[in-house]
C-alpha positions as CSV (number, residue, x, y, z in Angstrom):
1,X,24.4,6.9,-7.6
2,X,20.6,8.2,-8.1
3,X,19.6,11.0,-10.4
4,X,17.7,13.5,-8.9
5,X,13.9,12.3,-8.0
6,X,15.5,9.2,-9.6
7,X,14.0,5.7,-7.7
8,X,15.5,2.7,-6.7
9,X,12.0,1.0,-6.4
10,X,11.4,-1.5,-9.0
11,X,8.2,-0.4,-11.7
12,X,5.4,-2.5,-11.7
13,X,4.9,-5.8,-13.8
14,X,1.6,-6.3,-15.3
15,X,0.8,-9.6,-17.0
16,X,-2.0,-7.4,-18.8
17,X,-4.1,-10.0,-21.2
18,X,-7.0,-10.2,-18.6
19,X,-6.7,-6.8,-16.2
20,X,-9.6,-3.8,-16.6
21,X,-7.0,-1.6,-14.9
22,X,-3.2,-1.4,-14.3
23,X,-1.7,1.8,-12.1
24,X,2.2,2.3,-11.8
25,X,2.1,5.8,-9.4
26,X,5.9,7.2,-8.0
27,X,5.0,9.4,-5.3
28,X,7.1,11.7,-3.5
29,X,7.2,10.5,0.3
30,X,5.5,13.0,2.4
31,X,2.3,12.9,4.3
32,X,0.6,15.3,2.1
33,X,0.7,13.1,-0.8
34,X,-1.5,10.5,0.7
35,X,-4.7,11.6,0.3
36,X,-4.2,13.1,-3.1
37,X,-2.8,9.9,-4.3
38,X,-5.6,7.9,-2.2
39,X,-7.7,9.7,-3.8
40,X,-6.3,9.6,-7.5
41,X,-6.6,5.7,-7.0
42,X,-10.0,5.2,-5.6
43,X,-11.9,7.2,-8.4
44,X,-9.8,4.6,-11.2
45,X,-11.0,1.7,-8.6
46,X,-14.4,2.9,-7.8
47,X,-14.8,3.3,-11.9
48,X,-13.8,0.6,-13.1
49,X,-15.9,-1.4,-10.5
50,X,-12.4,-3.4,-9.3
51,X,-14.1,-4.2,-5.7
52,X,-17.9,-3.2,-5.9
53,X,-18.9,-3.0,-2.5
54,X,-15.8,-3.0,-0.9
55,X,-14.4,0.5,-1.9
56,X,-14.7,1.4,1.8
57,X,-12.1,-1.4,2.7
58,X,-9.7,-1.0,-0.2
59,X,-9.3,2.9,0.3
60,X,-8.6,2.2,4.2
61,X,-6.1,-0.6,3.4
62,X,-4.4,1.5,0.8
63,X,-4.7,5.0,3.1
64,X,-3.2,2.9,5.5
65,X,-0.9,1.9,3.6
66,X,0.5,4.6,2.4
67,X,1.1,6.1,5.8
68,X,3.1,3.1,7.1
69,X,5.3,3.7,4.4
70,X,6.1,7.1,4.4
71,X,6.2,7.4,7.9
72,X,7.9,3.7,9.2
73,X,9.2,2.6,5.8
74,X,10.8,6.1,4.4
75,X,10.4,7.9,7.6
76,X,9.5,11.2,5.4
77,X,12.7,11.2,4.2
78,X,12.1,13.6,0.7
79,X,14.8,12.3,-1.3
80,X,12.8,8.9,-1.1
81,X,9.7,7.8,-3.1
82,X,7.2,5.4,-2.9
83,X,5.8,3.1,-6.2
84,X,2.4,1.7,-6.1
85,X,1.1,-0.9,-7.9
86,X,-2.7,-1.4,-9.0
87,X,-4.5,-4.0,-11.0
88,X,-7.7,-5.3,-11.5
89,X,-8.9,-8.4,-13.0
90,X,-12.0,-8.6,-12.9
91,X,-12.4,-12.7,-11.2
92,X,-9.6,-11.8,-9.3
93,X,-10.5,-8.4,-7.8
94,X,-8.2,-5.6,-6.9
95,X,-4.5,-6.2,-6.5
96,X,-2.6,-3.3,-4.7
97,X,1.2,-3.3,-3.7
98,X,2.9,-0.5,-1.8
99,X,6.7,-0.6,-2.5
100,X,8.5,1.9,0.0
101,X,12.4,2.2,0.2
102,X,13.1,1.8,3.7
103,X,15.0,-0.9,5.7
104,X,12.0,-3.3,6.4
105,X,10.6,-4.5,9.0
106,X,9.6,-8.3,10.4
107,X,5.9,-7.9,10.3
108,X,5.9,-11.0,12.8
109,X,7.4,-8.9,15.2
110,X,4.7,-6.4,15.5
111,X,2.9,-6.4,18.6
112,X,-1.0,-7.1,18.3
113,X,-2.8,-4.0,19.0
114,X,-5.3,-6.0,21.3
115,X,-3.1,-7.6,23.9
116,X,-2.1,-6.0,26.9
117,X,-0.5,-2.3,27.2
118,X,-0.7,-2.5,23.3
119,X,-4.6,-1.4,23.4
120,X,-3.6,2.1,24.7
121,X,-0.8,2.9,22.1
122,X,-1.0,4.7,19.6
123,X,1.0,3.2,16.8
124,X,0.7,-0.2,15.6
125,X,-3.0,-0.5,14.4
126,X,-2.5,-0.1,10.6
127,X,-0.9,-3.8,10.1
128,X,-3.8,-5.4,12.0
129,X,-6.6,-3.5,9.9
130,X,-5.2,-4.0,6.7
131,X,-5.2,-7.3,7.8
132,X,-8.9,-7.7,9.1
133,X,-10.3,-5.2,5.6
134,X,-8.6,-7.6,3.0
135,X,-8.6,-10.9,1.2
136,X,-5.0,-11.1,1.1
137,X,-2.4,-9.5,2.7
138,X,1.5,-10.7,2.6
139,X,4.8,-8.8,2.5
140,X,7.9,-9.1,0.7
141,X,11.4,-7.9,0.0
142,X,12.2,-7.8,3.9
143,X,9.0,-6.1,4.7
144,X,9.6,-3.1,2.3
145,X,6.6,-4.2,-0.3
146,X,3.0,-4.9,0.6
147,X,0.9,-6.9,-1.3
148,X,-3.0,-6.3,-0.3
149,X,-6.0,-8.3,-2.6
150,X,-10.0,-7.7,-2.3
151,X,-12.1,-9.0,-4.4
């Protein structure tokens, strides 16, 4: 059994010999974290120049990021938290992972927001932007984790 605030998400590995920046952040997993968090991480980012030129893309990603897993991933439950991961290298560019401790999901099963009756909802749009605004994108440990690159 868990400890109180306690987290079954696994912390961040860094191999750290070449990174500028390396961000291991447990969040609490509400909707009025995000921005505050967002924000936290962009100024680290934006200073130490991870994606220069591309802050715009990485915050969206990450914003979006966030949401998907508070809201589909933890479904706002409190007693659930959320770890992201952040490194930059600087060849390599900005690594971000969003670990959240829901059930998963098949991302292959999510509908493309640009066929059919799926233009009019309004869920569903997060996955296919954080796709289009990085380098990278790829999920693992049955959909739970996100792993998002720009650089």
């Amino acid at each position: 059994m868990r400890a109180e605030g306690e987290s079954r998400l696994p912390p961040c590995e860094f191999q750290a010999d070449k990174l500028i920046l390396q961000i291991d952040e447990l969040v609490n997993s509400e909707i009025d974290a995000i921005s505050s968090v967002a924000d936290k991480l962009m100024h680290l980012i934006k200073e130490s120049a991870c994606a220069p030129g591309h802050e715009f893309e990485v915050e969206t990603a990450l914003r979006e990021s966030l949401a998907n897993a508070v809201l589909h991933g933890n479904r706002q439950d409190p007693r659930k938290k959320i770890r992201i991961c952040c490194a930059c290298q600087a060849d390599r560019g900005v690594l971000i992972i969003v670990k959240d401790e829901g059930e998963g999901f098949d991302p292959a099963k999510v509908p493309s927001p640009l066929v059919g009756e799926n233009i009019h909802s309004e869920h569903g749009r997060g996955i296919y932007l954080i796709n289009m605004l990085m380098d990278e994108v790829h999920f693992e440990r049955g959909g739970t984790e996100i792993h998002m690159r720009k650089g």
